[in-house]
N, C-alpha and C positions, 0 to 999 in steps of 0.2 A: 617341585617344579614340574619333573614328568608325571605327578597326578595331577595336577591342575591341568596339565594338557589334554591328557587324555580324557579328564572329564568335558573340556571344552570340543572335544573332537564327538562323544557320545551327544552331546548336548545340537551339536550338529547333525548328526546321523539322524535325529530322532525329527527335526524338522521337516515341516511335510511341506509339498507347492503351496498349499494356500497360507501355510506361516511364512514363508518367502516373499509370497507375493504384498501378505498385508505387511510388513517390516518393511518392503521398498515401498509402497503405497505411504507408508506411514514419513517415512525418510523424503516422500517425495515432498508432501503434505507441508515439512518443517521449510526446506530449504528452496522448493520448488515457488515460491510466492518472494523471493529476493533474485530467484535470477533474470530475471523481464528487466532489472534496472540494471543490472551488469553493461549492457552495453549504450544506454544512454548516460550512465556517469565514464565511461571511458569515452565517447564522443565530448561531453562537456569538457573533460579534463583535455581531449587532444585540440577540439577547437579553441578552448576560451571561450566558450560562446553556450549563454545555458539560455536564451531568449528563446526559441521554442520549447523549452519543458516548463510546465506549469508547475511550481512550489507547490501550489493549493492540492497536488495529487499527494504531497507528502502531508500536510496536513489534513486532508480526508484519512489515511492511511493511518496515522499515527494517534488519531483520537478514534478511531473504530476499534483498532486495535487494542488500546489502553481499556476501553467499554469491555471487551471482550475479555480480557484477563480478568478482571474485576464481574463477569458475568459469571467465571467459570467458580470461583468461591462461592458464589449463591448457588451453582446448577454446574456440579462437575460434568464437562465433556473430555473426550481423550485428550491426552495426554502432548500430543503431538500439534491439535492446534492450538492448547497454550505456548508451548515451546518457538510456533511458527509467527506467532503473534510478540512474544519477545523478541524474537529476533528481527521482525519488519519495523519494530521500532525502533531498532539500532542502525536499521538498512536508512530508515526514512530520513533519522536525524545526519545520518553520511551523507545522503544525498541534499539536505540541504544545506550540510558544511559545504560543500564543494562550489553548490552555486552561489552564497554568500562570498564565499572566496574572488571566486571567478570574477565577480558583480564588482569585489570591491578594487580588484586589480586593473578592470578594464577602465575605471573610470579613470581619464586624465586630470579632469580637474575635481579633486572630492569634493560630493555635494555633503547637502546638511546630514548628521548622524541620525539613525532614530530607531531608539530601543523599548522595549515593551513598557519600562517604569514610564517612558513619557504618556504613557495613558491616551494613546493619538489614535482611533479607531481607523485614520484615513488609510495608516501602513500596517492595520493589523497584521501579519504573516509579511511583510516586505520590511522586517526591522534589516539595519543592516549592520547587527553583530550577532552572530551565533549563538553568543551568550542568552540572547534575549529567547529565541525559540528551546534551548535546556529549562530555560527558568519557567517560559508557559508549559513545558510537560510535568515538571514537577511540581506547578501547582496544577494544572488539571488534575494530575494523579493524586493530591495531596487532598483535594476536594472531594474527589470520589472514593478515597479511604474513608472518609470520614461520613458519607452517608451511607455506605457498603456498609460501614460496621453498625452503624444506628437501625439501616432497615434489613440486615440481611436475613429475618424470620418471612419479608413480605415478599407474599409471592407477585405482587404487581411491580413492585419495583424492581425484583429478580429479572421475570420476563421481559421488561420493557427497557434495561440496559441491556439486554441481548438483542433483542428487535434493532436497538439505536445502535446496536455494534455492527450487526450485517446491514442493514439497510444503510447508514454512513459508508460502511464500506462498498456496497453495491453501487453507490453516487461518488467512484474512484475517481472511472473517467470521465467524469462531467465538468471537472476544469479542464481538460483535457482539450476535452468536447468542443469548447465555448472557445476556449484561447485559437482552434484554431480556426473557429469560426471568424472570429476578433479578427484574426490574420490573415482570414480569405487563402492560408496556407497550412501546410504542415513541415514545411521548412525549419529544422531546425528539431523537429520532432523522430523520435527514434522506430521506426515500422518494425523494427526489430522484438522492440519494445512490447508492441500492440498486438502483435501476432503470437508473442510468447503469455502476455495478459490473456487472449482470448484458447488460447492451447492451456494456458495453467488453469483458468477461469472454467472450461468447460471441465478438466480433469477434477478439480474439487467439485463444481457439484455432482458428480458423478460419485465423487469417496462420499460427499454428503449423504446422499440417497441409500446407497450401498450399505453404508455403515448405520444409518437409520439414526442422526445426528438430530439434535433440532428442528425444527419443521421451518424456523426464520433462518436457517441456514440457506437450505438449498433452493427456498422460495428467493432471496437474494442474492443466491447466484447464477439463476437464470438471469436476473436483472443482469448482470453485470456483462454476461455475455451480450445480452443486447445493443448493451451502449459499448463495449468492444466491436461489433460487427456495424454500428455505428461511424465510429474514428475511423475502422478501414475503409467505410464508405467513403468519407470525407477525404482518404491516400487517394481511391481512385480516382474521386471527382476533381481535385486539383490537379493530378497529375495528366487527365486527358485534357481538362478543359482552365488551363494555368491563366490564360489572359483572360477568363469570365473571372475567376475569382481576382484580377488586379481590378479589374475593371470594378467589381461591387467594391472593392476596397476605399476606389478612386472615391468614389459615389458618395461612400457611406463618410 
């Protein structure tokens, strides 16, 4: 036991600043892309109320994501965006246990049921049982096993489930986007949220660049900050100018 220690103390010793730096770079990388939703699932759960968060962010999220693991078997990248990509699929499906929940609690009088076997394209992503959104990732993912393994010598289809992984993901906030356009507000939307999206959003491609990552990495995560500087545009412009946007609302 006191050798093991001591070998983990030399193991330390020997660490230099830039092993340090890239290990928390790396740590940030996994877990730093789940915390933006920490405090719009603790608003949902304190309000009851998930009607300004877009679902459609978590299904952008979760099928970029699933691309991206399934990219990295054809075209290994570190290690750390597999891991950071597992684990937003677990964040994603949390986040839309919670407002399934929520949606189904608030209702006083239940409306009609409707789960993915109903084959209804009108509620694609708006089933309202939870079961139904596990069963579309498992066959998403069960579908793309199964052409990963047929084509994984080709390099076109390599490349271009990784293209389709960052670029899906670079179009986060675009339900985001549009819903709060939809609602001439962002009531109900977490700024907490968005400021931590475009603070994480600029940090990765930054490790993108850095690290010399894919070239569709970091080309769509300039995208993403874009449409983050976007959404905050859209905080400022309803919060100065509140009665233009009832006003288009009225209108529209």
């Amino acid at each position: 036991m006191d050798f093991q220690r001591y070998v983990s103390q030399v193991d330390l010793s020997k660490m230099t600043l830039a092993d340090l730096i890239s290990t928390v770079a790396a740590a940030a990388m996994v877990f730093g892309g789940v915390v933006p939703y920490i405090p719009q699932y603790r608003t949902i759960r304190r309000t009851l109320n998930c009607d300004g968060f877009s679902t459609f962010v978590c299904f952008v999220l979760i099928i970029a994501n699933i691309l991206r693991v399934f990219f990295w078997f054809g075209k290994r990248f570190e290690a750390p965006l597999l891991a950071q990509s597992i684990l937003m699929i677990a964040a994603m499906l949390a986040m839309v246990e919670v407002c399934v929940r929520v949606k189904n609690k608030s209702e006083i009088i239940q409306g009609k049921q409707h789960s993915l076997r109903d084959l209804d394209w009108t509620y694609f992503w708006r089933w309202t049982d939870f079961l139904s959104y596990v069963e579309f990732v498992l066959l998403v993912s069960a579908i793309l096993s199964l052409t990963t393994y047929i084509f994984i010598d080709n390099d076109v289809y390599v490349e271009s489930v990784g293209f389709l992984a960052v670029f899906i993901e670079a179009m986060l906030g675009t339900p985001q986007l549009h819903k709060n356009y939809t609602n001439k507000s962002t009531k109900g939307m977490s700024v907490s949220m968005v400021v931590m999206w475009l603070s994480g959003d600029t940090f990765k491609t930054g490790y993108f660049i850095i690290r010399e990552s894919p070239m569709q990495f970091w080309l769509c995560g300039t995208l993403q900050i874009c449409v983050d500087l976007l959404i905050l545009s859209q905080v400022l412009y309803y919060s100065l100018y509140p009665s233009r946007g009832a006003a288009l609302k009225h209108s529209s």
